[in-house]
C-alpha positions as CSV (number, residue, x, y, z in Angstrom):
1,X,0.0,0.0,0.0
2,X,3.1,2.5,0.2
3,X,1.5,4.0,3.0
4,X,-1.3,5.3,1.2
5,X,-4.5,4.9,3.8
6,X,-8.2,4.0,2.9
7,X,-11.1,4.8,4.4
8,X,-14.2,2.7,5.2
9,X,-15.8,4.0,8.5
10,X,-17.9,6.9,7.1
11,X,-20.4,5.8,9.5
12,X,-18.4,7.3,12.3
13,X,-17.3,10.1,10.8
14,X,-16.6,11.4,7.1
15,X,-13.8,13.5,5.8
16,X,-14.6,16.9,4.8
17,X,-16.2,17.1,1.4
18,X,-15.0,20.6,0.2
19,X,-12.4,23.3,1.2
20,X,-14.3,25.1,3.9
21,X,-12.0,27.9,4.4
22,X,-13.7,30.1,2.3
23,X,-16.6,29.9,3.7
24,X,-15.1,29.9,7.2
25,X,-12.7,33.4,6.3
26,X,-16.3,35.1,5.1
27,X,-18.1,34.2,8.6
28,X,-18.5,36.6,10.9
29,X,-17.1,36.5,14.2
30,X,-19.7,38.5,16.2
31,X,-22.4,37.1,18.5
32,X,-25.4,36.4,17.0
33,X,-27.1,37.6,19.9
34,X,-25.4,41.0,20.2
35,X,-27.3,44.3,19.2
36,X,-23.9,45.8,17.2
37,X,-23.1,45.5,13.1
38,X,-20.9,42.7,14.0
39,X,-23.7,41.4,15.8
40,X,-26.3,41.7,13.2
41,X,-24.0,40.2,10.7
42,X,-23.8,37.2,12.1
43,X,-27.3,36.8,13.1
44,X,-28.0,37.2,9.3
45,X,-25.2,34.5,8.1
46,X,-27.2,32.0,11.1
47,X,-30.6,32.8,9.6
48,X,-28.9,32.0,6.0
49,X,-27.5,29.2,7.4
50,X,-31.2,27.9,8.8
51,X,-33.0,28.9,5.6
52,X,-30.8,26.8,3.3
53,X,-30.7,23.7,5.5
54,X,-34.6,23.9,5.8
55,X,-34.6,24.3,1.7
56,X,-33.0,21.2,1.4
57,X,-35.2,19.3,4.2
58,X,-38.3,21.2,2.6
59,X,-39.2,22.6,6.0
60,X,-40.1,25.6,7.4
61,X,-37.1,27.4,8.6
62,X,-38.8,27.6,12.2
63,X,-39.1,24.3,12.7
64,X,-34.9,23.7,12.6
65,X,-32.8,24.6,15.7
66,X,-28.8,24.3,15.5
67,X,-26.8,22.2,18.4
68,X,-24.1,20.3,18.4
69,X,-24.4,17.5,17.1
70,X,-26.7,14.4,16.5
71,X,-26.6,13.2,20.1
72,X,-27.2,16.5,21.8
73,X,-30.5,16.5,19.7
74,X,-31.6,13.2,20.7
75,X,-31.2,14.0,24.3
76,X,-32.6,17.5,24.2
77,X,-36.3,15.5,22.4
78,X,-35.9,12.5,25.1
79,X,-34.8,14.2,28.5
80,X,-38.0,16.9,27.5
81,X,-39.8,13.9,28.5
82,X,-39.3,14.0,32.2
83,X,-41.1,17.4,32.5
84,X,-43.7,15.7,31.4
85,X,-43.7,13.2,34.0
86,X,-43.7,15.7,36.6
87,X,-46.8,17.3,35.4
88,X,-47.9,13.9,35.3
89,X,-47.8,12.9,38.3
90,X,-48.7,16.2,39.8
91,X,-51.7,15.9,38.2
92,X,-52.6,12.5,39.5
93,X,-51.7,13.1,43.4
94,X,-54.1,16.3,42.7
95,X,-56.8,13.9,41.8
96,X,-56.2,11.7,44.0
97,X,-56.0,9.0,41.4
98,X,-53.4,6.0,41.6
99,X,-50.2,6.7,40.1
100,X,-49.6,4.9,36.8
101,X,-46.3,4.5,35.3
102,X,-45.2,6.9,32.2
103,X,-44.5,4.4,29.2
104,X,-42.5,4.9,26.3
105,X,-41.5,3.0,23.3
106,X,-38.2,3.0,21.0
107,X,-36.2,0.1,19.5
108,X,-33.4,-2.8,21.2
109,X,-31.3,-1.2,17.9
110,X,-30.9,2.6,18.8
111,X,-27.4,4.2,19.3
112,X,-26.2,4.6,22.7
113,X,-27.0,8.5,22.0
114,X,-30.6,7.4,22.2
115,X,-30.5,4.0,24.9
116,X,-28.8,5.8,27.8
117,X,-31.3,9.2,27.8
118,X,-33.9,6.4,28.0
119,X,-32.1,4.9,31.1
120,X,-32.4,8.3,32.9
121,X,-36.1,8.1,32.2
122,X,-36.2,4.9,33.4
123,X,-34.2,6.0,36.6
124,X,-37.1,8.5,37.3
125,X,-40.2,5.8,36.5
126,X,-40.6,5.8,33.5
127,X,-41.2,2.4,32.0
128,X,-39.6,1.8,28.6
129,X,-40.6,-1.1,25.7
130,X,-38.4,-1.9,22.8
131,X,-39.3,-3.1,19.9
132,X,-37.2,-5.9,18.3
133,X,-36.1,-5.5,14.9
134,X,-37.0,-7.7,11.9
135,X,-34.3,-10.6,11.1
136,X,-32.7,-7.9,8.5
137,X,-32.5,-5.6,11.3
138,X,-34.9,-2.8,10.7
139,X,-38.1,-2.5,12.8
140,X,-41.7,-2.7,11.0
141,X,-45.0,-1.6,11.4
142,X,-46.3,-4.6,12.9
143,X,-43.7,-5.1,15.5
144,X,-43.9,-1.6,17.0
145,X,-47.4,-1.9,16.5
146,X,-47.5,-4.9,19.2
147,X,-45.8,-3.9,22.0
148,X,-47.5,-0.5,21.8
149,X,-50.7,-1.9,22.0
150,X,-49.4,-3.5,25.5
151,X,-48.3,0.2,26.5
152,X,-51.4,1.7,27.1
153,X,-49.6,5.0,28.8
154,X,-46.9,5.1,26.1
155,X,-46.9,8.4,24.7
156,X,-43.4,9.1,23.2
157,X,-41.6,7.1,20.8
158,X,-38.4,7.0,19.4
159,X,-37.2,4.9,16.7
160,X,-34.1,5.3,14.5
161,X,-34.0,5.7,10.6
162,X,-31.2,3.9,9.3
163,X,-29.3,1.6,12.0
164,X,-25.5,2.6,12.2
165,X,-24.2,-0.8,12.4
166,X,-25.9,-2.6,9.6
167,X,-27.6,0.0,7.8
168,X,-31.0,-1.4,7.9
169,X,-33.8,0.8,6.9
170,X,-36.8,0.9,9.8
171,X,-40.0,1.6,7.7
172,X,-40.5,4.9,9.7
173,X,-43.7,6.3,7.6
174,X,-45.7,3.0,8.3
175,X,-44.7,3.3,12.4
176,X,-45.7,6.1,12.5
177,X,-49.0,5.9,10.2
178,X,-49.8,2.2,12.1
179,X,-49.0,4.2,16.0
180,X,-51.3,6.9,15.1
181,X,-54.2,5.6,14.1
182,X,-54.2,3.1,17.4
183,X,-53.9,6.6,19.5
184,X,-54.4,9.4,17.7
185,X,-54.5,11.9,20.3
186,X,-51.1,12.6,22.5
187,X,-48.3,11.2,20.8
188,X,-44.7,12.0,20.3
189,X,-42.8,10.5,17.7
190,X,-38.8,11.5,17.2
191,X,-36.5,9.9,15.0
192,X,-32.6,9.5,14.9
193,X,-32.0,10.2,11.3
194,X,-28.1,10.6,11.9
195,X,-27.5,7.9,9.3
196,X,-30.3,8.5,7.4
197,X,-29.3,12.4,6.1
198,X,-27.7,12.4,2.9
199,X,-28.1,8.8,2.3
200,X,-31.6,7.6,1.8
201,X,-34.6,9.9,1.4
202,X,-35.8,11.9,4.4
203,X,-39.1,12.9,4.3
204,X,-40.0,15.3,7.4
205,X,-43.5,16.4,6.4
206,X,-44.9,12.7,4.8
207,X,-43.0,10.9,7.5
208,X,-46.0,12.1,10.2
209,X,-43.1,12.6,12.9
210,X,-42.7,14.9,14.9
211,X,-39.1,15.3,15.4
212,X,-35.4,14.0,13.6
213,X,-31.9,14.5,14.8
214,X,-29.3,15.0,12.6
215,X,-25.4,15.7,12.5
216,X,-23.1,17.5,9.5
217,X,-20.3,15.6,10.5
218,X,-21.4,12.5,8.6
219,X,-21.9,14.2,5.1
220,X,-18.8,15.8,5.5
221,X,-19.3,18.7,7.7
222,X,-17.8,19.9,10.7
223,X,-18.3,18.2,14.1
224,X,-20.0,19.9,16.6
225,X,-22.9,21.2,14.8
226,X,-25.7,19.2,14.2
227,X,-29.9,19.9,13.4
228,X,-32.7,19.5,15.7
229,X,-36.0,19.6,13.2
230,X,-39.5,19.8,15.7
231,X,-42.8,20.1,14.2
232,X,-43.8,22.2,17.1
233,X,-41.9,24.1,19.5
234,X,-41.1,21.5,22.8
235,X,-40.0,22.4,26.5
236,X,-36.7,21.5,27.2
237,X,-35.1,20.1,30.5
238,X,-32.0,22.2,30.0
239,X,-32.8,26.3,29.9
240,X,-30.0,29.0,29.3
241,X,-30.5,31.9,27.0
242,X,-32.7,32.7,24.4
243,X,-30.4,31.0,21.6
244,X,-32.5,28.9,19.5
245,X,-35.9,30.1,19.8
246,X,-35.1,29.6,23.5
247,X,-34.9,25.8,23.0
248,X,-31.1,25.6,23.3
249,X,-28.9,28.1,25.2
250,X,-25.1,29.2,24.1
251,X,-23.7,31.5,21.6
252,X,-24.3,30.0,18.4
253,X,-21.5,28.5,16.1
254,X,-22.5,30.4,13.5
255,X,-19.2,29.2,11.2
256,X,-20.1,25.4,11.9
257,X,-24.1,26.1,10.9
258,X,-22.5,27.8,7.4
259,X,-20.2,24.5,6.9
260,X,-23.4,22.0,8.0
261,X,-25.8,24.4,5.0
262,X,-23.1,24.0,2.4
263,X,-22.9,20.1,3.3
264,X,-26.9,19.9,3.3
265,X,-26.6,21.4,-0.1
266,X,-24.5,18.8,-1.5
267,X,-25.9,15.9,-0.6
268,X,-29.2,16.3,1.2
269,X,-30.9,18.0,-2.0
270,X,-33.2,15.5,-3.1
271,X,-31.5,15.2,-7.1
272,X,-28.0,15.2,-5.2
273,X,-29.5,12.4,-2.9
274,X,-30.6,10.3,-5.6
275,X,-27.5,11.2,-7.9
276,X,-25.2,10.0,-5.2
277,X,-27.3,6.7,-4.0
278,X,-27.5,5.4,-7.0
279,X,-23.4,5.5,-7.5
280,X,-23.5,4.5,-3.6
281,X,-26.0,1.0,-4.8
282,X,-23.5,0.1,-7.7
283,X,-20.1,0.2,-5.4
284,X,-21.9,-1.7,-2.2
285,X,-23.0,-4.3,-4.9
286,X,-19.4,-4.8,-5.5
287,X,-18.7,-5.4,-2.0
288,X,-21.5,-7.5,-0.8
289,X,-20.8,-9.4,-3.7
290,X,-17.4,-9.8,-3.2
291,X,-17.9,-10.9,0.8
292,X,-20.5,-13.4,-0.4
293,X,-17.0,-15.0,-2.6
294,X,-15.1,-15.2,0.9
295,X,-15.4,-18.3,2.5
296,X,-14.9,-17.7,6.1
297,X,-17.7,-14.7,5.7
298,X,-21.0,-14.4,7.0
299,X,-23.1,-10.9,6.1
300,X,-25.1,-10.0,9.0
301,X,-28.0,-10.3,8.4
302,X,-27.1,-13.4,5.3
303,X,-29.5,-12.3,2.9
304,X,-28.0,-9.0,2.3
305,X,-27.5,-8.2,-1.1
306,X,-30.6,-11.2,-1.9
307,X,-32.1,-9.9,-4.9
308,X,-34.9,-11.9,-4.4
309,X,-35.5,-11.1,-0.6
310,X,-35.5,-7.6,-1.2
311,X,-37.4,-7.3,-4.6
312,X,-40.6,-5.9,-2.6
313,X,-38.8,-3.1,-1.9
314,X,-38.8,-0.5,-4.2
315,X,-36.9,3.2,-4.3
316,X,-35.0,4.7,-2.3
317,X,-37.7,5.6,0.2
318,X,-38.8,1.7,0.6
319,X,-35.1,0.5,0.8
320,X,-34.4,-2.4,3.4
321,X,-30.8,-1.4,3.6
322,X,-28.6,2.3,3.4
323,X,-26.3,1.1,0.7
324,X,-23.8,3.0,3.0
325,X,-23.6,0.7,5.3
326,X,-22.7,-2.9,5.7
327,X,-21.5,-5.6,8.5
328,X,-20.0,-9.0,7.8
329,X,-18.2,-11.5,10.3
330,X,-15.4,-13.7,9.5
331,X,-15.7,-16.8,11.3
332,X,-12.9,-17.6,14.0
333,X,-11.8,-13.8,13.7
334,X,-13.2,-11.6,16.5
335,X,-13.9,-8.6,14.9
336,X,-11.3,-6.4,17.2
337,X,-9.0,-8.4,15.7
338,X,-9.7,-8.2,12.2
339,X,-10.0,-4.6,12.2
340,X,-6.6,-4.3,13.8
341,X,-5.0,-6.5,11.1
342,X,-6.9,-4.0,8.4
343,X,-5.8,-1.2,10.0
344,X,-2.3,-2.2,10.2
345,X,-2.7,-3.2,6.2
346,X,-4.2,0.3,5.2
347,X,-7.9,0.5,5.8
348,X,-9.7,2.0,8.5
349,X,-12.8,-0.3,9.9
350,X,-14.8,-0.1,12.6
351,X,-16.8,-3.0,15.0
352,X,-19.6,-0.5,15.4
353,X,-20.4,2.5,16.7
354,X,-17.8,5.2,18.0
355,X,-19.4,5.9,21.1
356,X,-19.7,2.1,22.3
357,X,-16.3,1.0,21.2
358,X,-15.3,0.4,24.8
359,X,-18.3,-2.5,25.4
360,X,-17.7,-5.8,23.5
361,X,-21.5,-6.6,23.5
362,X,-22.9,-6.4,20.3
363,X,-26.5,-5.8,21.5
364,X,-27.4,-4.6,18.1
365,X,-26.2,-8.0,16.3
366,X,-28.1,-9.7,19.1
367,X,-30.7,-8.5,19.2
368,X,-31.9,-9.3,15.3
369,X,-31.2,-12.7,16.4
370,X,-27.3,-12.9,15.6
371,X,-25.8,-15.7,17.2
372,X,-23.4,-14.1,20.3
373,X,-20.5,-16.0,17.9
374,X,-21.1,-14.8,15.3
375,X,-21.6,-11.1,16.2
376,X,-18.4,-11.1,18.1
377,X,-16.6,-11.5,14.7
378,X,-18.8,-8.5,12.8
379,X,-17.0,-5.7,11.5
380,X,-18.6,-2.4,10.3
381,X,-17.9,-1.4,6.6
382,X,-19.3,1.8,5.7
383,X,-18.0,3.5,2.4
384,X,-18.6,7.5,1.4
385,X,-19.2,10.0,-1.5
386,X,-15.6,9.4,-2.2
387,X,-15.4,5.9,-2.2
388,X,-14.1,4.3,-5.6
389,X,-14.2,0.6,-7.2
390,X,-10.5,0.5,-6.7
391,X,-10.7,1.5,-2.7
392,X,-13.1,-1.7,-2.7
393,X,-11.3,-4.1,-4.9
394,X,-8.4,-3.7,-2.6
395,X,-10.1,-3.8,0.8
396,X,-11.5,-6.9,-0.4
397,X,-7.9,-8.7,-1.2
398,X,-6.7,-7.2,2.0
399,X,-10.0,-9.2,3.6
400,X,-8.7,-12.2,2.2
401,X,-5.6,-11.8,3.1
402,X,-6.5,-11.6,6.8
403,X,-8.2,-15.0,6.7
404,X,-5.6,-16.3,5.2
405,X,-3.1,-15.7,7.5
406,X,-5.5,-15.6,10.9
């Protein structure tokens, strides 16, 4: 390899996609908040920023509030919640009534970003249900359906667009549509669309949610500035100043909200989008194809890449899988192991997601049925705008290489 490095772990981050120091010399430095030129400037280049990152969404620019990053949004939505079961409860010791248990719902798939808020909840009564995914690891209709029908004081939901291990597709539209019509009144539906942005279709207004997180650092954007979108304005649990429509308090990072707009622009548009997915489909052909020829691989779940399986779905809005994404495990080769021995050969691979690298349980594997074996030997591929036939071709020797000599 002559030292020359390749990257496959655009799930965890991506490199930036364009020379952002033009746009970061032309930014103003003032406070956004402050009542001077320098001031005003900035707030101007923030509302810019807004208006063109709700343009691509197709969302009012109101309904879009700038934090830092993807899990900062999550938590800001989920730890809302317990002000809710204050009033709750408030409401029931006034009455005199017994006190039932707050119930929410979200997935055994989400990112930690999502999981531990919902353990804080849980710490302060709230009961939580998870829906198991499907065997390709996406959760339908009918499964969060059924254990939301057993929650009779469920009232907030969260389930995740696109999964950041396997990039399985949850069929968010019919969850919602399917939770809705059970309970029509009262309910909260968020989704974690970190993965989703730039990569599959995103449809805020015919999705029926009522909030998405998102993050600029995986289109190729900055880190440290993400998107909150809310359908209505919410009450958070963490007040400061009037930043934000008063939702989020700080001076703003006006620089990193210009970055995330130009980002948005180049690959959340909905022709960009489609331009780029369909390159993205051709080149994760070539590597599912290519895993299915190694012996000592299993693709988790086996049927990706099944033609056959996933003929019902149609578009990029109906996709089972983000062809961003894949996972595969190499039988005998703990996945630690064979990312070490990739690393050391050129590429950079991940086992999963950033912010659980510590833990060795792959909950996400297990929970779509994975054998514990098995998922102990998955390693993440995830490939990016930039990704060539070439970067593949070679990953995929250096793959072969490594059960050759493991």
């Amino acid at each position: 390899m002559n030292g020359r490095r390749i990257y496959f772990d655009f799930a965890a981050s991506s490199p930036q996609a364009f020379n952002g120091e033009a746009v970061l010399k032309d930014a103003p430095f003032g406070n956004p908040s402050s009542a001077h030129a320098e001031g005003r400037l900035a707030k101007n280049a923030l509302s810019q920023a807004r208006a063109r990152c709700a343009r691509a969404l197709g969302v009012p620019e109101k309904t879009l509030y700038f934090t830092s990053g993807g899990s900062e949004s999550n938590s800001i939505v989920i730890l809302s919640q317990l002000l809710h079961f204050t009033t709750h409860f408030r409401v029931k010791e006034e009455e005199g009534g017994k006190q039932k248990k707050v119930e929410c719902l979200t997935s055994a798939i989400e990112h930690p970003s999502v999981l531990r808020p919902f353990e804080t909840l849980e710490r302060f009564g709230a009961r939580i249900n998870y829906a198991r995914p499907a065997s390709f690891g996406g959760v339908l209709a009918e499964s969060a359906l059924k254990v939301f029908s057993g929650a009779p004081g469920c009232r907030f939901v969260s389930i995740q667009a696109v999964n950041n291990e396997t990039g399985a597709c949850s069929d968010i539209k019919g969850i919602t549509a399917a939770l809705r019509r059970a309970r029509p009144e009262g309910l909260f539906i968020h989704s974690d669309c970190v993965q989703a942005l730039g990569k599959t279709c995103v449809n805020l207004t015919g999705s029926g949610i009522d909030a998405a997180s998102f993050s600029a650092h995986k289109i190729g954007g900055p880190r440290g500035i993400g998107l909150l979108y809310l359908k209505k304005p919410l009450e958070p649990l963490v007040k400061g100043g009037v930043q934000e429509m008063g939702l989020r308090g700080g001076t703003e990072n006006t620089a990193g909200a210009l970055l995330f707009a130009e980002c948005m622009e180049l690959y959340a548009t909905k022709e960009n989008l489609l331009r780029e997915y369909k390159a993205a489909e051709i080149r994760m052909e070539r590597l599912v194809l290519g895993l299915r020829s190694i012996k000592r691989c299993v693709l988790t779940p086996h049927f990706r890449g099944d033609k056959t399986y996933e003929a019902r779905y149609e578009g990029v809005e109906g996709a089972l899988f983000s062809p961003y994404i894949v996972s595969a495990a190499f039988e005998g080769i703990p996945g630690p192991v064979m990312a070490r021995f990739l690393d050391g050969a050129g590429f950079a691979v991940s086992t999963g997601a950033a912010c659980s690298q510590a833990g060795a349980e792959r909950k996400v594997l297990l929970a779509m049925g994975v054998d514990e074996k098995t998922a102990s030997c998955a390693v993440r591929f995830s490939q990016g705008y930039t990704t060539t036939n070439e970067e593949i071709d070679l990953l995929l020797n250096a793959i072969e290489d490594a059960c050759a000599s493991i």
